[in-house]
MARPANU-482793 format. One line per 8 residues: number of its first residue (from 0); their letters; for each residue z, x, y of N, C-alpha, C. Coordinates in steps of 0.001 Angstrom, whole numbers, plus 524288, in hexadecimal, padded with zeros to 5 digits. Atoms other than C-alpha are relative to their C-alpha. Example, Ala and Ser with C-alpha at 12.3 -4.5 7.8 and 13.67 -1.06 7.14 Angstrom:
<sites>
0) AS) 80000,8037A,7FB5A,81E78,8300C,7EE6C,80000,80384,804B0; 7FFC4,7FCCC,7FB5A,81BE4,83566,7FBDC,802DA,7FCFE,80442
</sites>
This chain:
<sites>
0) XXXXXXXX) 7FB77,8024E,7FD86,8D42F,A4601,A11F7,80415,80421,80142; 7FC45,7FC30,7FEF4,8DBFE,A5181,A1195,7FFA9,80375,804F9; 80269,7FD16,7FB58,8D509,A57F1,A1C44,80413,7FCD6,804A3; 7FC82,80346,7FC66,8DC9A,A4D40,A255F,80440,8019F,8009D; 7F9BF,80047,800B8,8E91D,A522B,A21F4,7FF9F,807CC,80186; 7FF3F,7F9B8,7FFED,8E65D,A609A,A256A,80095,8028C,805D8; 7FF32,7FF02,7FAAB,8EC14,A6652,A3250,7FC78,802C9,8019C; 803C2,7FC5F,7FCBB,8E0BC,A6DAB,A34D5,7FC11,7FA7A,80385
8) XXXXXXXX) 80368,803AD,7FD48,8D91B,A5F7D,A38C8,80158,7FD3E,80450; 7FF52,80227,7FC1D,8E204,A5C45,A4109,7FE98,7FCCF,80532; 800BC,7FFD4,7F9EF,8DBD9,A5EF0,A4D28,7FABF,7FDD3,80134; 80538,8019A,7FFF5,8D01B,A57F9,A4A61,8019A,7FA03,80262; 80148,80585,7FF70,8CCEB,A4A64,A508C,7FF70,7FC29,7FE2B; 80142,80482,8051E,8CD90,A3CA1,A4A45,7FBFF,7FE2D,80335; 802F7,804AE,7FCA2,8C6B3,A360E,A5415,7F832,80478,8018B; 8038E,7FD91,7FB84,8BC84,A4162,A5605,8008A,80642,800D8
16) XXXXXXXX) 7FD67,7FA45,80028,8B9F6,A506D,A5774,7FF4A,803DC,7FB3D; 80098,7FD24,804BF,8B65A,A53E0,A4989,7FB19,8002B,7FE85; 807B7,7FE5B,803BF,8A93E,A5756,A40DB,7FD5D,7F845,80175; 8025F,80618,8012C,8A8F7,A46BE,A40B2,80109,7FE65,8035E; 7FC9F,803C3,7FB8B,8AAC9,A4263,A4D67,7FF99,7F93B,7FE6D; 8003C,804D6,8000A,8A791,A344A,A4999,8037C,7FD51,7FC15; 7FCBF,80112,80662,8AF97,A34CD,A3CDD,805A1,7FF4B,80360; 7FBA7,801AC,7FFDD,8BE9D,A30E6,A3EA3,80204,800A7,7FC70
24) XXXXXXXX) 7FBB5,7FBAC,8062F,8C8D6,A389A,A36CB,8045B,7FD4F,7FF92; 7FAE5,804B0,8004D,8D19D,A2E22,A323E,805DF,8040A,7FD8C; 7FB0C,7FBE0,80268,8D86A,A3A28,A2A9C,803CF,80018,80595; 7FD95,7FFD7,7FCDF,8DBEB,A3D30,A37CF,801E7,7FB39,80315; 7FD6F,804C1,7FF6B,8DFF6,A30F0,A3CC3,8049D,7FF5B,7FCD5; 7FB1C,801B4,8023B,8E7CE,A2EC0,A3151,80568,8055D,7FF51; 7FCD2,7FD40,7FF37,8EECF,A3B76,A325F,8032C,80006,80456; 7FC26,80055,7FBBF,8F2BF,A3977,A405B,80390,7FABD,7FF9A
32) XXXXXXXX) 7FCF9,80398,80209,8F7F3,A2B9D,A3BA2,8050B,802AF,7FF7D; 7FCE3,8001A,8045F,90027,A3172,A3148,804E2,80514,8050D; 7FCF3,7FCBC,7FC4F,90521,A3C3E,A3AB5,802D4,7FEA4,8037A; 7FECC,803B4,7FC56,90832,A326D,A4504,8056E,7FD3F,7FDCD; 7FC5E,80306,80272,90FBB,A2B27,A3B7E,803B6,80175,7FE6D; 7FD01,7FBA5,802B0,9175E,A360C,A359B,8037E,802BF,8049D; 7FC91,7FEF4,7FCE1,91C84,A3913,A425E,8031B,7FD5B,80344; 7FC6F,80626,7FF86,9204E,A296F,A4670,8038E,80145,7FCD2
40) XXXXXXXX) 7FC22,7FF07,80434,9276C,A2C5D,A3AA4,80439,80219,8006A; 7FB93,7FC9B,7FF64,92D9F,A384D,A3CD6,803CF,7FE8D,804DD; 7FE6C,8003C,7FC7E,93176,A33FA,A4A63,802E7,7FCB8,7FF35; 7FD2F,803D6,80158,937B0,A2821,A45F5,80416,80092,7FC67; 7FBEC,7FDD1,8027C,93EDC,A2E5F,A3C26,80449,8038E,802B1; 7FDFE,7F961,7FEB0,943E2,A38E0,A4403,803D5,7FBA7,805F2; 7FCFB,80457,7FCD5,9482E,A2BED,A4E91,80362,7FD7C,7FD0A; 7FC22,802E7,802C1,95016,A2681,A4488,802D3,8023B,7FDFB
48) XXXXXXXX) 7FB33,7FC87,80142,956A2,A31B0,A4027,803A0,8004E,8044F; 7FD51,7FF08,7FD15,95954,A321D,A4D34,80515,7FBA9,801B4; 7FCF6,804CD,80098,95FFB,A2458,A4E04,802C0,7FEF4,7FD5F; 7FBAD,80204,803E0,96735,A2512,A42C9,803CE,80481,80141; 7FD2A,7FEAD,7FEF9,96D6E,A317F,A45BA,8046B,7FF12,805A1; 7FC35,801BB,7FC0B,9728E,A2C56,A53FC,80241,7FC23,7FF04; 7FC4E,803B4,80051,97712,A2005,A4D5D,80537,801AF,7FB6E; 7FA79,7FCEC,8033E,97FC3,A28A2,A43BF,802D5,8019B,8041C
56) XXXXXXX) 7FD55,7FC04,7FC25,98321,A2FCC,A5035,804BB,7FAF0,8008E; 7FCEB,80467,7FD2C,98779,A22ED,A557D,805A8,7FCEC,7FA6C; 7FA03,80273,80234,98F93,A1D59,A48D5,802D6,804C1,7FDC0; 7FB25,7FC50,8003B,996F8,A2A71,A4768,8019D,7FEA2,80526; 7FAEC,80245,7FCBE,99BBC,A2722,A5542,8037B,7FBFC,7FEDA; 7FDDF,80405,80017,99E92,A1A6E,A5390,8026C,7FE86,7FBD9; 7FD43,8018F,80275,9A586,A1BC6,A48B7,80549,80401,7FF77
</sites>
């Protein structure tokens, strides 16, 4: 399992392309998941920082 997690496999194929073409590398599958998800994440975080600092912007004007 660890093999999944090692940037050297990157560049290998889930669907296809490797020693097993018929095999299906769920490692890889579930790594691009988790990667996928981790950057919904970050992006969403990084949008709401952004929203909260323009609504500070806004009640230091308005007050």
């Amino acid at each position: 399992m660890a093999k999944w997690f090692e940037r050297k496999q990157s560049n290998r194929y889930a669907l296809g392309g490797t020693n097993s073409d018929h095999e299906l590398d769920y490692g890889e599958f579930f790594t691009a998941y988790i990667r996928s998800k981790q950057n919904d994440m970050s992006r969403q975080r990084h949008q709401a920082q952004k929203v909260s600092n323009q609504l500070k912007k806004e009640r230091q004007r308005n007050s």
